[in-house]
mmCIF file as gemmi writes it, N, C-alpha and C atoms, coordinates in Angstrom:
data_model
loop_
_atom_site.group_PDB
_atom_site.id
_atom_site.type_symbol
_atom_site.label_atom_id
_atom_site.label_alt_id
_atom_site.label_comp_id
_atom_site.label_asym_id
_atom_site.label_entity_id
_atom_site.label_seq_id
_atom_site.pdbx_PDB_ins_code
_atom_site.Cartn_x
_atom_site.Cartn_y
_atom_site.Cartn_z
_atom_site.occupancy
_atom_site.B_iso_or_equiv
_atom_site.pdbx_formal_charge
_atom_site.auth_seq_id
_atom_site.auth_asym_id
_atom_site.pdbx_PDB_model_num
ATOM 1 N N . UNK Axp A 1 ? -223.536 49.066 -36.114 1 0 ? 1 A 1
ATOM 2 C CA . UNK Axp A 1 ? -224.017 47.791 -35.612 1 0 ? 1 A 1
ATOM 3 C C . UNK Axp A 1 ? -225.521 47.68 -35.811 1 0 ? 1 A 1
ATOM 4 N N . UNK Axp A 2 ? -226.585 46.724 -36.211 1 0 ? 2 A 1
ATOM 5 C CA . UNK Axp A 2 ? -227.21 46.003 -36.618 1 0 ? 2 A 1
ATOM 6 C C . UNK Axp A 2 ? -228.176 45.918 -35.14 1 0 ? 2 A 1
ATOM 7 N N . UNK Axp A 3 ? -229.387 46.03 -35.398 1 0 ? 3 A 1
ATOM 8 C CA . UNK Axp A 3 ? -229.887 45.987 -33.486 1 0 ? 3 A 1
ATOM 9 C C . UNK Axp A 3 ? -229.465 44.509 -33.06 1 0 ? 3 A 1
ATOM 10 N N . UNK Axp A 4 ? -229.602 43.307 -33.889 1 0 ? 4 A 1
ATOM 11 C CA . UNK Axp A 4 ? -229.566 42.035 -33.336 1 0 ? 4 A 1
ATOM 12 C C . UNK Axp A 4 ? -228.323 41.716 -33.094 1 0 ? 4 A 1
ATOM 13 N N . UNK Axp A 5 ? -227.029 42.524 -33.186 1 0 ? 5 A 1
ATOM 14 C CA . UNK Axp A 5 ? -226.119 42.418 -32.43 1 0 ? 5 A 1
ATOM 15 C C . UNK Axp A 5 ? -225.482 42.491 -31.18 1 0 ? 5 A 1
ATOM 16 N N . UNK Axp A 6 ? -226.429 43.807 -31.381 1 0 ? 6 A 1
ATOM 17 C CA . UNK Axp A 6 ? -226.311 44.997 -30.075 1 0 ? 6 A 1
ATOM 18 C C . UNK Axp A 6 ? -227.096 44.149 -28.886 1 0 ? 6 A 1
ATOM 19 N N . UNK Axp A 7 ? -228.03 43.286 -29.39 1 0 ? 7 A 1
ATOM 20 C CA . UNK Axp A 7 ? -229.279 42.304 -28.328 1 0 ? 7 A 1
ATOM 21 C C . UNK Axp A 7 ? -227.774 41.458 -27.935 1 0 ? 7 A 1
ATOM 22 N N . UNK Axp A 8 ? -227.114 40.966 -28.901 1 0 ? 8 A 1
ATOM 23 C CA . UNK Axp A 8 ? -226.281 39.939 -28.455 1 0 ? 8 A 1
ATOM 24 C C . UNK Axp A 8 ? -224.886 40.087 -27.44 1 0 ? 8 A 1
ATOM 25 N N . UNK Axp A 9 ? -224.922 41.343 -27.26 1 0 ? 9 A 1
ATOM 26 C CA . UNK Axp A 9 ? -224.239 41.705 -26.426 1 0 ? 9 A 1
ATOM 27 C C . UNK Axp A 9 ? -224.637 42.176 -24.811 1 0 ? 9 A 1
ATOM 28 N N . UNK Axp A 10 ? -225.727 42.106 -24.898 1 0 ? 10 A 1
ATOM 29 C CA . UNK Axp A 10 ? -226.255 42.131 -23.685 1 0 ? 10 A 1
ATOM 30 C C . UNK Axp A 10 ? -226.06 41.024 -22.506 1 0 ? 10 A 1
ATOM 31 N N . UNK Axp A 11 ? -225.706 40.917 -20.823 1 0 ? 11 A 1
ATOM 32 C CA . UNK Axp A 11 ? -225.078 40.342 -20.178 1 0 ? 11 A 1
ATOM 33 C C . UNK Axp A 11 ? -226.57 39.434 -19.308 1 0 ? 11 A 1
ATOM 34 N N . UNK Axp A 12 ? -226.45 38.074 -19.278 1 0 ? 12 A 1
ATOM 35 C CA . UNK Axp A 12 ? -227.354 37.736 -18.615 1 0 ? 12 A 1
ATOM 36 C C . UNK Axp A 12 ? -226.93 36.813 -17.883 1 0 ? 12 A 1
ATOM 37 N N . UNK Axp A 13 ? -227.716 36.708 -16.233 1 0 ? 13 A 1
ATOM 38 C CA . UNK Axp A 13 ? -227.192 35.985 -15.4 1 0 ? 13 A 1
ATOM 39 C C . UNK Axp A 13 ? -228.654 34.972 -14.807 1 0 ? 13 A 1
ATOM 40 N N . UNK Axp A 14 ? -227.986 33.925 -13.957 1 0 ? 14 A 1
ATOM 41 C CA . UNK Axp A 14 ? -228.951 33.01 -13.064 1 0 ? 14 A 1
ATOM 42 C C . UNK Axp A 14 ? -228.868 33.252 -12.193 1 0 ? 14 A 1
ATOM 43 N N . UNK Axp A 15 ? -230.529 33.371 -11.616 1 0 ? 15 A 1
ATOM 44 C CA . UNK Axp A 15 ? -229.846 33.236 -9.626 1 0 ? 15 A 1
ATOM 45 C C . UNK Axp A 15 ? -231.167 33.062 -8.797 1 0 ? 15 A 1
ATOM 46 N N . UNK Axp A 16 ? -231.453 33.321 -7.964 1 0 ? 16 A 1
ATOM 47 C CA . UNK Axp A 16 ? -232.608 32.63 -7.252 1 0 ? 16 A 1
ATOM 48 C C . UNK Axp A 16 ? -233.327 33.894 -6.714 1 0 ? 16 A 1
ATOM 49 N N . UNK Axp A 17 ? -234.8 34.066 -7.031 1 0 ? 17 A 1
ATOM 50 C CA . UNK Axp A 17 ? -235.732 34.869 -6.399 1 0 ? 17 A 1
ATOM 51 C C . UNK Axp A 17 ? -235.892 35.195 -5.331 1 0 ? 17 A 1
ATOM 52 N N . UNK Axp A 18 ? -235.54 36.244 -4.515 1 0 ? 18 A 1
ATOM 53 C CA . UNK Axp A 18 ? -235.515 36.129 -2.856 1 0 ? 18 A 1
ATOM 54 C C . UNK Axp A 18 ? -236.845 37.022 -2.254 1 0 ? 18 A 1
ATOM 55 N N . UNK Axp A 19 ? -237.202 37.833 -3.211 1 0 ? 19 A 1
ATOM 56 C CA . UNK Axp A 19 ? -238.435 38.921 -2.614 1 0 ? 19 A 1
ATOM 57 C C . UNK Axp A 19 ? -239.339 38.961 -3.93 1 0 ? 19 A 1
ATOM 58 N N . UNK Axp A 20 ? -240.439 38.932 -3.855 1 0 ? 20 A 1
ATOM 59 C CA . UNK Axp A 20 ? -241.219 38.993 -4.728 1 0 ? 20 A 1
ATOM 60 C C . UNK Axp A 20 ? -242.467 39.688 -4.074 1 0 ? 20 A 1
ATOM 61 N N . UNK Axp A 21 ? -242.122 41.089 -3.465 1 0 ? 21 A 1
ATOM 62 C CA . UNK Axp A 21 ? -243.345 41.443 -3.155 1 0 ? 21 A 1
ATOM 63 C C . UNK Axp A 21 ? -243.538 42.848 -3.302 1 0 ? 21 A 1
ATOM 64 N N . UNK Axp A 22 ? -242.982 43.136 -4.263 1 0 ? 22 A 1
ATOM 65 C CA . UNK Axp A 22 ? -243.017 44.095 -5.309 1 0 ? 22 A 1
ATOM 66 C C . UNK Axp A 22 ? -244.286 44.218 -6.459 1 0 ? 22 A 1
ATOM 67 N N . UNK Axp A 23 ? -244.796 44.84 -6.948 1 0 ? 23 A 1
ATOM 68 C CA . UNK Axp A 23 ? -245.48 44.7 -7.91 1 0 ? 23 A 1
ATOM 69 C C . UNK Axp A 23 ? -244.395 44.899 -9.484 1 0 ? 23 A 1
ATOM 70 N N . UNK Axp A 24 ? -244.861 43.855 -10.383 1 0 ? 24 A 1
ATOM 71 C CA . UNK Axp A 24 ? -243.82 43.581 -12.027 1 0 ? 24 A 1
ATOM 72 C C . UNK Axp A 24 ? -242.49 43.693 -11.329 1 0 ? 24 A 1
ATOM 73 N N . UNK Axp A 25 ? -241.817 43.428 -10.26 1 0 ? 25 A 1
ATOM 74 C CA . UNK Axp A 25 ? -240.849 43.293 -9.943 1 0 ? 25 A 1
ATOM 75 C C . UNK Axp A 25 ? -240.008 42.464 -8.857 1 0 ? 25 A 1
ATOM 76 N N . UNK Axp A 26 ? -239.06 41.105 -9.233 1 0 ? 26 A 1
ATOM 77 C CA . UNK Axp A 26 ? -238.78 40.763 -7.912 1 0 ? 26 A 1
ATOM 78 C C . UNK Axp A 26 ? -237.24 40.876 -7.702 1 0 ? 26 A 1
ATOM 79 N N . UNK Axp A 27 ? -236.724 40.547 -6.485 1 0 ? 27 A 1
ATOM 80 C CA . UNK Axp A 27 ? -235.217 40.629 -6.269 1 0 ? 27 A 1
ATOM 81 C C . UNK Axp A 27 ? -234.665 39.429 -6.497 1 0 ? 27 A 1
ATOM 82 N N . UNK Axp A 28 ? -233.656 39.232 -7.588 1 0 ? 28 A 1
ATOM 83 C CA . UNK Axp A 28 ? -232.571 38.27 -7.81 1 0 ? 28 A 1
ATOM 84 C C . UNK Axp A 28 ? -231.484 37.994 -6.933 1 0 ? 28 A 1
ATOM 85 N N . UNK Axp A 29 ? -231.077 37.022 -6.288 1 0 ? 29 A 1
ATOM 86 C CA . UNK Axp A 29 ? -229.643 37.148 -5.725 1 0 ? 29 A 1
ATOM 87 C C . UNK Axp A 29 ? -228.629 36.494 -6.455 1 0 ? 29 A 1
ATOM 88 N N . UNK Axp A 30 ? -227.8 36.839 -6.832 1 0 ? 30 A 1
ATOM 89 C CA . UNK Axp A 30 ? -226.633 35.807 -7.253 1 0 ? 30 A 1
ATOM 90 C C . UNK Axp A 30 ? -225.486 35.767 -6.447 1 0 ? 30 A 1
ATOM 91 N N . UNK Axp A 31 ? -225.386 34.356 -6.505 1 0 ? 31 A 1
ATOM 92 C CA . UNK Axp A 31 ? -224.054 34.689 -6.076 1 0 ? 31 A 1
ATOM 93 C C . UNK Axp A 31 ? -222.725 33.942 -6.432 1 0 ? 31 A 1
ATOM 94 N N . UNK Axp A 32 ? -221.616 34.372 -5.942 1 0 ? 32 A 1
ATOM 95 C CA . UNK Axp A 32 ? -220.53 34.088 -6.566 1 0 ? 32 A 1
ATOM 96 C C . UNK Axp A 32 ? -219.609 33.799 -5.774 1 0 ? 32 A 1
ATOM 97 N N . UNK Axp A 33 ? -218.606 32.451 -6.388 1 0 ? 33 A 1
ATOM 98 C CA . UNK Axp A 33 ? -217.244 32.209 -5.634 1 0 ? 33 A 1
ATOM 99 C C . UNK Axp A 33 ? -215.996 32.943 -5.742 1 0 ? 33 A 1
ATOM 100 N N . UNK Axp A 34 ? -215.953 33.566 -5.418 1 0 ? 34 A 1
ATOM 101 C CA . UNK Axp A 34 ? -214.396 34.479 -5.502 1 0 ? 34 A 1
ATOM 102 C C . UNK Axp A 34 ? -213.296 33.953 -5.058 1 0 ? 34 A 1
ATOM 103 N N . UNK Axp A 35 ? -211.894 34.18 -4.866 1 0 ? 35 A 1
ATOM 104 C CA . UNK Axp A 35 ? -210.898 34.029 -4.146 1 0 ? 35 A 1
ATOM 105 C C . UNK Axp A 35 ? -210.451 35.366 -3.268 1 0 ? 35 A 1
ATOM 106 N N . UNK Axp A 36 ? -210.123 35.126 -1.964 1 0 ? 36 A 1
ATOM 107 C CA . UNK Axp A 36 ? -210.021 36.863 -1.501 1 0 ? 36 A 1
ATOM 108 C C . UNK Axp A 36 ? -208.293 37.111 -1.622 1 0 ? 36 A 1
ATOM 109 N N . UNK Axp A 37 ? -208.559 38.094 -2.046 1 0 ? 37 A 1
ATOM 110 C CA . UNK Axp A 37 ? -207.471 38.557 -2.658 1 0 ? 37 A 1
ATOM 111 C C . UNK Axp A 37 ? -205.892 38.355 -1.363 1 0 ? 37 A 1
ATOM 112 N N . UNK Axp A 38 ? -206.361 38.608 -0.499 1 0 ? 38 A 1
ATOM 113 C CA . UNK Axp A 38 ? -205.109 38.283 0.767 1 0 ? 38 A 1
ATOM 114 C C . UNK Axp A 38 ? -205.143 37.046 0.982 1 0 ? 38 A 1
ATOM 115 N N . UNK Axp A 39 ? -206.04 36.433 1.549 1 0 ? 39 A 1
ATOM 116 C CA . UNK Axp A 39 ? -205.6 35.147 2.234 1 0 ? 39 A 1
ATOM 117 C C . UNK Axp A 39 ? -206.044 33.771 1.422 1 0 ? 39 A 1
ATOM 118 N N . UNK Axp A 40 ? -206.748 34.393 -0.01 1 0 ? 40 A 1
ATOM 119 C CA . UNK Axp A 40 ? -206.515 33.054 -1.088 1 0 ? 40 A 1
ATOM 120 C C . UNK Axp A 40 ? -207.337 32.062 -0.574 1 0 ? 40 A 1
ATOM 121 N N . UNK Axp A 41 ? -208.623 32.499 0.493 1 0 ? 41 A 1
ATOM 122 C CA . UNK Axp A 41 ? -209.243 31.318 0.341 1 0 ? 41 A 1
ATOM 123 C C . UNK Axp A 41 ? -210.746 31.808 -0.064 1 0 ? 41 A 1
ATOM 124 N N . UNK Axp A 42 ? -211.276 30.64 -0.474 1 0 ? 42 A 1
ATOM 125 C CA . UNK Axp A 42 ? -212.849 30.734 -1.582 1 0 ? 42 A 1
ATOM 126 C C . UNK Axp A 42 ? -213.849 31.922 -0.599 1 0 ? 42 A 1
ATOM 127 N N . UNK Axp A 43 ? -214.271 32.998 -0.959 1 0 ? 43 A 1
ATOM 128 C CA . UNK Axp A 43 ? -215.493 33.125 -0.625 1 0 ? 43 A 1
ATOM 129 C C . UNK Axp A 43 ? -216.416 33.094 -1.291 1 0 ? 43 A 1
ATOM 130 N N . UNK Axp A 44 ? -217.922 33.411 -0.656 1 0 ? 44 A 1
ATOM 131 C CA . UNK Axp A 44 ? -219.128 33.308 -1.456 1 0 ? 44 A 1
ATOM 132 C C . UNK Axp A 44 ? -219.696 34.827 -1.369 1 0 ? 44 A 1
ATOM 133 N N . UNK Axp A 45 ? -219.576 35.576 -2.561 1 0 ? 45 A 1
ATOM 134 C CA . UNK Axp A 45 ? -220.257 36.857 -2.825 1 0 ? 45 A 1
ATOM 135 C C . UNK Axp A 45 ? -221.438 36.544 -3.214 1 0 ? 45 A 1
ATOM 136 N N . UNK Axp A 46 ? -222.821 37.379 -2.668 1 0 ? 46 A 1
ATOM 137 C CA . UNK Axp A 46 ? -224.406 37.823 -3.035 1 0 ? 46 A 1
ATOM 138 C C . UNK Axp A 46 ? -224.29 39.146 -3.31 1 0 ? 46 A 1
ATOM 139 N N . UNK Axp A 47 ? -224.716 39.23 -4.655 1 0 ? 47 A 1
ATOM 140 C CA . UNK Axp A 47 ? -225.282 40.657 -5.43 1 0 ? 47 A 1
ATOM 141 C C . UNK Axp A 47 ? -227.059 40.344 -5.643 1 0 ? 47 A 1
ATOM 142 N N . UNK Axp A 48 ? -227.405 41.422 -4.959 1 0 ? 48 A 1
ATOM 143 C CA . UNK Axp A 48 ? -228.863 41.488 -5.368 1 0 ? 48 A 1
ATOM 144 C C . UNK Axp A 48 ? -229.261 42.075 -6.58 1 0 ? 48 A 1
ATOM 145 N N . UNK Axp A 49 ? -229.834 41.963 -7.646 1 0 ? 49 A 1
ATOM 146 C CA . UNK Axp A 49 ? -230.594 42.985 -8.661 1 0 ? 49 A 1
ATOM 147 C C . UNK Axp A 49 ? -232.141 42.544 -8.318 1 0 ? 49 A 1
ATOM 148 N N . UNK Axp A 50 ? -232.323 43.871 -8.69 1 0 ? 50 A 1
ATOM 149 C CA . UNK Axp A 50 ? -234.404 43.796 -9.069 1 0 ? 50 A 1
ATOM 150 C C . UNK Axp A 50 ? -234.421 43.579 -10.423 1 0 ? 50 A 1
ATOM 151 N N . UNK Axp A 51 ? -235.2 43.02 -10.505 1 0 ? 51 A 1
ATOM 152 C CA . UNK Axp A 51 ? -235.87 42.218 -12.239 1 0 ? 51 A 1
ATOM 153 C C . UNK Axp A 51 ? -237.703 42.785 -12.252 1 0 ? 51 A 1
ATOM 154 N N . UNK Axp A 52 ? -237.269 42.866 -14.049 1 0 ? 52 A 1
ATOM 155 C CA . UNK Axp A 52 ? -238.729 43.36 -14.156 1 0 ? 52 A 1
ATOM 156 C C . UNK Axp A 52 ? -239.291 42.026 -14.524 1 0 ? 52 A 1
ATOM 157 N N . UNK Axp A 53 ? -240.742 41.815 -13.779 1 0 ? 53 A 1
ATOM 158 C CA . UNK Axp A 53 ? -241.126 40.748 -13.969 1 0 ? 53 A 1
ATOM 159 C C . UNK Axp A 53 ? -242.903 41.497 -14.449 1 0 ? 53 A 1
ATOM 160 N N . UNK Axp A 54 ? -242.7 41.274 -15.611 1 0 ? 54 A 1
ATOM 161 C CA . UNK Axp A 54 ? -244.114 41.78 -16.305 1 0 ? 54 A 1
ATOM 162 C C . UNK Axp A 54 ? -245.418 41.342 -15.588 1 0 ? 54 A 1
ATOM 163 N N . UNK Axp A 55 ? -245.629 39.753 -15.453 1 0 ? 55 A 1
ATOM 164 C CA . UNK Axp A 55 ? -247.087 39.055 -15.188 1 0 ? 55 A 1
ATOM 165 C C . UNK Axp A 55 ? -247.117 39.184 -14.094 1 0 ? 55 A 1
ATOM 166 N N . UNK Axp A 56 ? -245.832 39.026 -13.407 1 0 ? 56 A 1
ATOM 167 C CA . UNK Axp A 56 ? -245.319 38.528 -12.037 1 0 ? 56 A 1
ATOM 168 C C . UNK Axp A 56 ? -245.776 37.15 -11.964 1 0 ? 56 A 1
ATOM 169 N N . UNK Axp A 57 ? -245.679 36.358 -12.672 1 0 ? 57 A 1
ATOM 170 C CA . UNK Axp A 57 ? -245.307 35.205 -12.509 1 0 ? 57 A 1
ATOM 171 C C . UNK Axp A 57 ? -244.26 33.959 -11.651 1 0 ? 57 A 1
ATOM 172 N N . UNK Axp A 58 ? -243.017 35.086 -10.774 1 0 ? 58 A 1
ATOM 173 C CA . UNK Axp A 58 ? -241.937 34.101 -9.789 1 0 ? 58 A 1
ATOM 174 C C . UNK Axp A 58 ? -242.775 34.67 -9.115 1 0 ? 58 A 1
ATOM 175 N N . UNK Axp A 59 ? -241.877 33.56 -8.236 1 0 ? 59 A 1
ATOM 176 C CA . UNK Axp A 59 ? -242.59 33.77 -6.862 1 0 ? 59 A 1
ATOM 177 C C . UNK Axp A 59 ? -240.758 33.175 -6.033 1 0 ? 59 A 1
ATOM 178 N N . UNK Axp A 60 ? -241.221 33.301 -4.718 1 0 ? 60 A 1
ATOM 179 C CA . UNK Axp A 60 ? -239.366 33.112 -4.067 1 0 ? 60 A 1
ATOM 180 C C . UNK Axp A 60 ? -239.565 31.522 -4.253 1 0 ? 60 A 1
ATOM 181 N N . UNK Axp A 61 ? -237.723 31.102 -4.744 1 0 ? 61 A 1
ATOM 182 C CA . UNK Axp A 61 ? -237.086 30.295 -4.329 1 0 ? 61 A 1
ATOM 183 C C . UNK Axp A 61 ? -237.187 29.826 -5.557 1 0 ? 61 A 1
ATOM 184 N N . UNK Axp A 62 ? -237.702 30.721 -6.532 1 0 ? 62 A 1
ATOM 185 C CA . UNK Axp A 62 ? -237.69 30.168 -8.136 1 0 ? 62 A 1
ATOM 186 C C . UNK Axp A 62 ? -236.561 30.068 -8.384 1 0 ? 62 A 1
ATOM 187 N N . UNK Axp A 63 ? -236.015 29.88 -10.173 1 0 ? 63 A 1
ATOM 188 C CA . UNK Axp A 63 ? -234.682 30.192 -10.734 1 0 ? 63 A 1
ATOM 189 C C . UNK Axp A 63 ? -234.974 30.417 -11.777 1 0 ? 63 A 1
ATOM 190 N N . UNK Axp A 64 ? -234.264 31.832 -11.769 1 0 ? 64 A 1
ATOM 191 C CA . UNK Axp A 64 ? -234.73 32.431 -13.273 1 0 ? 64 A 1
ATOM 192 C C . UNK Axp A 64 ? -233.43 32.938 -13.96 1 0 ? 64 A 1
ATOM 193 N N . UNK Axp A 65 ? -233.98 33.448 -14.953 1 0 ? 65 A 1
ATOM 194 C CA . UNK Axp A 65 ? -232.725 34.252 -15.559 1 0 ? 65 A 1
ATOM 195 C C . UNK Axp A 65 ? -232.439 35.319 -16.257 1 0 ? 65 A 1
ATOM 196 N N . UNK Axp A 66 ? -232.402 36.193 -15.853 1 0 ? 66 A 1
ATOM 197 C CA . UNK Axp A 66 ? -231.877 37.654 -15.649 1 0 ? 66 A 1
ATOM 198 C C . UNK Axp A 66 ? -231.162 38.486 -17.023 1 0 ? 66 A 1
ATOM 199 N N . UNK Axp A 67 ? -232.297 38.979 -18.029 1 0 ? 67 A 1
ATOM 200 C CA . UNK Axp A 67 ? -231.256 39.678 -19.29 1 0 ? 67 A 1
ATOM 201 C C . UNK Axp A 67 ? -230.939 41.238 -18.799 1 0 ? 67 A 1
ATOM 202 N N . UNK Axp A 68 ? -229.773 41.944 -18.997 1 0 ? 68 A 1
ATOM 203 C CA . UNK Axp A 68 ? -229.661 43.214 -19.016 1 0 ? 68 A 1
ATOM 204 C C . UNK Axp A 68 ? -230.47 44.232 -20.182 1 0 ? 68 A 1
ATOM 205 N N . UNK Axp A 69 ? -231.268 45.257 -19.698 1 0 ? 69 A 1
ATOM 206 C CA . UNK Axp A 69 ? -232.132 45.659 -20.254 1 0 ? 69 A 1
ATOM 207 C C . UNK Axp A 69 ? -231.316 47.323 -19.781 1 0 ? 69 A 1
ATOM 208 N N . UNK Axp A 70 ? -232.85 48.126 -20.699 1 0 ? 70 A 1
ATOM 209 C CA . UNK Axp A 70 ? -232.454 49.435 -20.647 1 0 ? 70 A 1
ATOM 210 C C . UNK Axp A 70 ? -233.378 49.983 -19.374 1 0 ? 70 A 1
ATOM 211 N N . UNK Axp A 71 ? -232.924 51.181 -18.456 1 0 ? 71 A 1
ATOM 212 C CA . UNK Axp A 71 ? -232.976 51.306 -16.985 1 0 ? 71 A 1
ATOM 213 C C . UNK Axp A 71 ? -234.755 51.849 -17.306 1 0 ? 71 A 1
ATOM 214 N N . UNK Axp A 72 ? -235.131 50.292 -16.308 1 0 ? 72 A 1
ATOM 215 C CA . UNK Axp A 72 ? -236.756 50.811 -16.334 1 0 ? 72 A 1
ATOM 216 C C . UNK Axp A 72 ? -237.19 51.513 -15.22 1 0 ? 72 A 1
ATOM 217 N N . UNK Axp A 73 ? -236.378 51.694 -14.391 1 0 ? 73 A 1
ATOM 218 C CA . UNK Axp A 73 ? -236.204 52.604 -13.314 1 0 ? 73 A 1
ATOM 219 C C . UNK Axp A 73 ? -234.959 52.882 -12.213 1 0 ? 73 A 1
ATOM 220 N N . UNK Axp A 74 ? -235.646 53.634 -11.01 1 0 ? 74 A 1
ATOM 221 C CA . UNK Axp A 74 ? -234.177 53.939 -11.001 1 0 ? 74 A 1
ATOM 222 C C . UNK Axp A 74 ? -233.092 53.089 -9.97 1 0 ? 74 A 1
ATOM 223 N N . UNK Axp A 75 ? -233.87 52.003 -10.185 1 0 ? 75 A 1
ATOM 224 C CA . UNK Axp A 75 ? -232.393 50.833 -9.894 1 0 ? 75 A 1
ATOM 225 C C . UNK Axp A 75 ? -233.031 49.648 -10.486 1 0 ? 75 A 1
ATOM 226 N N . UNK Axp A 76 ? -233.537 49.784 -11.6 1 0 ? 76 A 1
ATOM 227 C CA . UNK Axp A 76 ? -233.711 48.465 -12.161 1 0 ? 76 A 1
ATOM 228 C C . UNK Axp A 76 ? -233.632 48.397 -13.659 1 0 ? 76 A 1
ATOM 229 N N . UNK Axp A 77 ? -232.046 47.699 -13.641 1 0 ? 77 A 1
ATOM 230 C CA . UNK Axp A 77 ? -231.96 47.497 -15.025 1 0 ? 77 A 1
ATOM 231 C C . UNK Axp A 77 ? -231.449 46.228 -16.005 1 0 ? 77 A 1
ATOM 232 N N . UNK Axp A 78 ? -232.689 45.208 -15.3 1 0 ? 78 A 1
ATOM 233 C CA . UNK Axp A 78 ? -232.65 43.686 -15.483 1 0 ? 78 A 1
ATOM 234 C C . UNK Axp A 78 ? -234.302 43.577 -15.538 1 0 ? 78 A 1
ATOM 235 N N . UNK Axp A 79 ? -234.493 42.289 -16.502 1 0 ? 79 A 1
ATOM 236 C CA . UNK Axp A 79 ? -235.916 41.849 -17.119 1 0 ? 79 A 1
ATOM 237 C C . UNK Axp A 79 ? -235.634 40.557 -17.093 1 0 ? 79 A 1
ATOM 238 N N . UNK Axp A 80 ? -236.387 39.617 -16.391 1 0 ? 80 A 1
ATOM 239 C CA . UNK Axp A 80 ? -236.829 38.029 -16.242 1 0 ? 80 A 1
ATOM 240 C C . UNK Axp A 80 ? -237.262 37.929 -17.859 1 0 ? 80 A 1
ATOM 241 N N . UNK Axp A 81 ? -236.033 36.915 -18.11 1 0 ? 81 A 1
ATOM 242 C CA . UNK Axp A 81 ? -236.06 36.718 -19.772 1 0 ? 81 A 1
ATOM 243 C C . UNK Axp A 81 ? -236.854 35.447 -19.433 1 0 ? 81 A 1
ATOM 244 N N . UNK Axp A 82 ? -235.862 34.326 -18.558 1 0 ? 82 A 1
ATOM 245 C CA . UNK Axp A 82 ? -237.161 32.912 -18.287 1 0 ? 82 A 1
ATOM 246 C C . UNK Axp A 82 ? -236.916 32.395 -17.004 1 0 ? 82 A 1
ATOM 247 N N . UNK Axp A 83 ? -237.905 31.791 -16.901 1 0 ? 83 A 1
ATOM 248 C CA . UNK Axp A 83 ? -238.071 31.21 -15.582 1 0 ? 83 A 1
ATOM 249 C C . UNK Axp A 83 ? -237.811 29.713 -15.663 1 0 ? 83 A 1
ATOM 250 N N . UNK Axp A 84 ? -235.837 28.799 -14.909 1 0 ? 84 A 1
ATOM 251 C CA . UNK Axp A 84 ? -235.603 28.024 -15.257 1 0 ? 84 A 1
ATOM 252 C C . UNK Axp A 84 ? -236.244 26.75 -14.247 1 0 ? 84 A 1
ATOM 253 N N . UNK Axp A 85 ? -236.713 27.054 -13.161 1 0 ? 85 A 1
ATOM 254 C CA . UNK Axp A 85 ? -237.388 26.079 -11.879 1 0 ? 85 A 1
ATOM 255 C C . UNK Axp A 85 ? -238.019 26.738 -11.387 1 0 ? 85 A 1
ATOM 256 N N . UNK Axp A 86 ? -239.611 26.139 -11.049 1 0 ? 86 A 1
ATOM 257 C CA . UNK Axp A 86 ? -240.444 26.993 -10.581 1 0 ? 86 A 1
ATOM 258 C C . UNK Axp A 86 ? -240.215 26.329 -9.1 1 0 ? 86 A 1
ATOM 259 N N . UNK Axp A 87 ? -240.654 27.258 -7.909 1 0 ? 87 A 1
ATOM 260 C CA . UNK Axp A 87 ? -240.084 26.633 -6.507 1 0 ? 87 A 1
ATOM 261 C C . UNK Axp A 87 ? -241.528 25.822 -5.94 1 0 ? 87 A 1
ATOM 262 N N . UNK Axp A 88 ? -241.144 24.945 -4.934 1 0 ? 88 A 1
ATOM 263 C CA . UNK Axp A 88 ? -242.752 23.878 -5.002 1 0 ? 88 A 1
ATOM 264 C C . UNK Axp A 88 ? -243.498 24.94 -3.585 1 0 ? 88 A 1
């Protein structure tokens, strides 16, 4: 495989800035509608990741978006590809 494939296989998500008081790094939350498996009705799952944020440019309540990267430490292995709403 070709590196610009291997880029294209990489998993990226949206979700909203919740901590940014990290240095080059803030916390993403996403979250998600599931169905629960017994009683079949909607819930709402939050997964947190930390994102490397180079300038540090977010700040909370942004919306950004989240590429899978290689582990820049040891629980962070997501990089703020862009920033889709900056928060007022």
């Amino acid at each position: 495989m070709s590196e610009s494939t291997t880029r294209n296989l990489r998993k990226t998500r949206t979700g909203l800035v919740v901590s940014d008081k990290m240095d080059k790094t803030v916390v993403v939350a996403i979250a998600d509608r599931v169905k629960h498996p017994l009683y079949k009705k909607i819930v709402k799952r939050t997964k947190r990741y930390k994102a490397h944020d180079e300038k540090n440019e977010c700040g909370i309540g942004d919306t950004v978006e989240i590429t899978e990267t290689r582990p820049l430490s040891k629980d962070k292995n997501w990089r703020v590809s862009k920033i889709i709403t900056k928060a007022k």
